[in-house]
N, C-alpha and C positions, 0 to 999 in steps of 0.2 A: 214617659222617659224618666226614668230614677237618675235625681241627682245625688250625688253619693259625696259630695262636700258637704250639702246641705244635712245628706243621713248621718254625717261625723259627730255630728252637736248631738246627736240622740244616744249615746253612747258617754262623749265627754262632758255636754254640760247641755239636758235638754231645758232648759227655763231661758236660754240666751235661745236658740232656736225657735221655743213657744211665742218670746216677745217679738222676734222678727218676725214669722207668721203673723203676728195679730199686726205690728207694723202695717203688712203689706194688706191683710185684709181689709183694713179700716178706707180703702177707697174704692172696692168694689162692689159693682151694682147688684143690689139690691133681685134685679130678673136681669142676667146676663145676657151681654149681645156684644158684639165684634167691633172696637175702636178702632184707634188705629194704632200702629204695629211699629213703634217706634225703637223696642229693644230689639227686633231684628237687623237692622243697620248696626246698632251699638256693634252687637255680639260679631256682625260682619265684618266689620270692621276690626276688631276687636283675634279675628282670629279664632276665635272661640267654637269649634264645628258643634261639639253637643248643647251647649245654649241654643246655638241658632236651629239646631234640629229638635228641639222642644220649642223653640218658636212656633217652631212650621208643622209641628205634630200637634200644637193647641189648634193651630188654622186651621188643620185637618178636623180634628174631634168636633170644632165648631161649628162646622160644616159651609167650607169653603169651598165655589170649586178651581178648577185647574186655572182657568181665565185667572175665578179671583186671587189666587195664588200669586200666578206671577206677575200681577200685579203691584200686590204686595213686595215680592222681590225686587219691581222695577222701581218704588218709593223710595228703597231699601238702599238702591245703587247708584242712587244720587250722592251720596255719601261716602259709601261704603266704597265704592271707585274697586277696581282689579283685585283686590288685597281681597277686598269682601264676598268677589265671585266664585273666588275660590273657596273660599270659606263654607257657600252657599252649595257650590257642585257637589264637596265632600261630604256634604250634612243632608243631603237632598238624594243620595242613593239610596232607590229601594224605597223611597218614600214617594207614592204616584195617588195626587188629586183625582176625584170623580169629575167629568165633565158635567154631570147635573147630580149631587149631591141629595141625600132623600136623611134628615130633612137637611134642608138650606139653611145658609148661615142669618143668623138674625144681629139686625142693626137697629141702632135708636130710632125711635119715631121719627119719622119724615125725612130719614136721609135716604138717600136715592143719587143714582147715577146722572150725570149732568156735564158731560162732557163740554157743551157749549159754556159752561162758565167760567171754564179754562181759557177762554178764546177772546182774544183784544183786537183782533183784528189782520195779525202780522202775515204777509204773504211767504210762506215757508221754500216759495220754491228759487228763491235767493238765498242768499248768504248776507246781502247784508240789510246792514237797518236803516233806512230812508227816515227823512226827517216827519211823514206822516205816517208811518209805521211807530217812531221814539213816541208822537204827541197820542195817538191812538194806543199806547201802552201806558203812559200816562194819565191817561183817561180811567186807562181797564184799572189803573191804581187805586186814583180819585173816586170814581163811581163805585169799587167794590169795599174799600178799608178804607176811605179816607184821607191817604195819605201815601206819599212816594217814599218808599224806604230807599236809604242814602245807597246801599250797594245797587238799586238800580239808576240812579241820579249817574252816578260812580263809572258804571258801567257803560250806562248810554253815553259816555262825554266821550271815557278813554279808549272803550273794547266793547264796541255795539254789537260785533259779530260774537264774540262771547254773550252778552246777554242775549244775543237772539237766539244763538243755539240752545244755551237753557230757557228759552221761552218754548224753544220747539221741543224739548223734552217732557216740561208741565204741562202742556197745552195737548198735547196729544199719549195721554198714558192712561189716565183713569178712564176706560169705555164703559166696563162691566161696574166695579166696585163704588160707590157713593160719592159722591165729592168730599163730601167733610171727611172722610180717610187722609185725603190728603194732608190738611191743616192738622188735625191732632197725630197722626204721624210724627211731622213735623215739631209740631212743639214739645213732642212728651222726646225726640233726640235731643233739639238742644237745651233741653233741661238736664234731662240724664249727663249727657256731653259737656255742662257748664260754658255754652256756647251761646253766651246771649243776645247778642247782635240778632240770631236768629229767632225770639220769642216772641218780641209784640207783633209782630207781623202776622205771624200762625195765629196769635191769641185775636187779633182783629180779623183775621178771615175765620176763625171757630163761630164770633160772633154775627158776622153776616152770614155765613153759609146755616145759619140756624141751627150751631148745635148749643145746644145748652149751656147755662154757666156752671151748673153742678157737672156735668161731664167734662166741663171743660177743666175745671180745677180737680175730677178723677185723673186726668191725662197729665196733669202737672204733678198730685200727689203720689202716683206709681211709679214717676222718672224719680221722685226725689228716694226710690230705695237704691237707686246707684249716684243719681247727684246728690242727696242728702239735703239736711235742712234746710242748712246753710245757701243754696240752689237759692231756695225761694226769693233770697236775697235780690237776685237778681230779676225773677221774675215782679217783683214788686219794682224795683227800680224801673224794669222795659215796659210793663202792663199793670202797673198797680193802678193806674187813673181810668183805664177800661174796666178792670172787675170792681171798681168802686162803685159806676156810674153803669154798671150793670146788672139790669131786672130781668131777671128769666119771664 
């Protein structure tokens, strides 16, 4: 998919274009394989139909299939809400996933699909959150990261049936695709998004879910080509005492 913004610099000033290339290359891997897909939300969000249709045309090349696809779309539309679906429908004409891919897409060592990790215990087939449903999501907090991030504190007091309904969306969406998709998803949006609130959490689920500290600082350093440096700021502020105190 030619971006024809980008092709503008080869024409008026290609040495600003060369340094943003090498910019962006200086955080990818070394043998490529499929992270997670955090500028598709942006760009959905964002409105942006030809971004998000080279999103989904990388996903294609890399050899995603249909499953894993929309999956990736469902990460996407957590975020991205109505505004982004549409965005997604327009950019997704005419562009149709293999059901089994030849070859398949490749992902970092040891990540793998794991659906049951999503899973704290909550009986989905209410609506709302009983008090040993709250201390068993609590749990799922403690036992996986460590620690209860304040919007679910927040939530379980004020708006348990909100939290639960987004518990029922995490908990049941990654069947096909890896777990750790989810978390670097997540954190490489609100880096891009300069939405911090949202980073040490993801950064502490990259580090349990075992994906690595160099991919996991890949996933930070590719958001910062639309959050920019300055970004980092804040990721040192929300997780700087995790990647201190972390050995691959």
């Amino acid at each position: 998919v030619p971006m024809s913004g980008l092709d503008w610099w080869l024409d008026q000033s290609p040495e600003v274009l060369k340094r943003y290339r090498l910019y962006c290359s200086l955080t990818l891997r070394v043998e490529p394989a499929v992270m997670g897909g955090g500028t598709l939300a942006f760009y959905m969000l964002m409105g942006y139909v030809k971004g998000t249709r080279y999103v989904m045309h990388s996903f294609l090349n890399d050899g995603l299939s249909k499953a894993q696809a929309m999956e990736m779309i469902a990460i996407a539309f957590v975020h991205a809400g109505p505004r982004g679906m549409e965005t997604i429908a327009e950019a997704m004409q005419d562009l149709d996933f293999p059901e089994v891919p030849e070859p398949a897409a490749r992902f970092p060592q040891g990540w793998a699909p794991d659906i049951d990790a999503f899973r704290s215990g909550i009986d989905y087939s209410t609506v709302d959150l009983t008090a040993e449903e709250k201390a068993s999501l609590y749990d799922w907090y403690l036992r996986t990261i460590g620690e209860i991030p304040p919007y679910v504190r927040f939530m379980a007091e004020h708006r348990p049936r909100l939290l639960k309904t987004h518990r029922s969306r995490i908990e049941n969406m990654l069947y096909v695709l890896p777990k750790q998709v989810w978390p670097t998803a997540m954190l490489y949006y609100h880096v891009m998004s300069r939405t911090a609130e949202g980073i040490r959490e993801n950064v502490l689920l990259c580090k349990a879910w075992g994906v690595s500290k160099s991919d996991t600082l890949d996933v930070v350093g590719n958001a910062l080509v639309y959050g920019q440096v300055e970004a980092a700021t804040m990721v040192q502020n929300e997780a700087g005492d995790v990647f201190d105190g972390w050995q691959d």
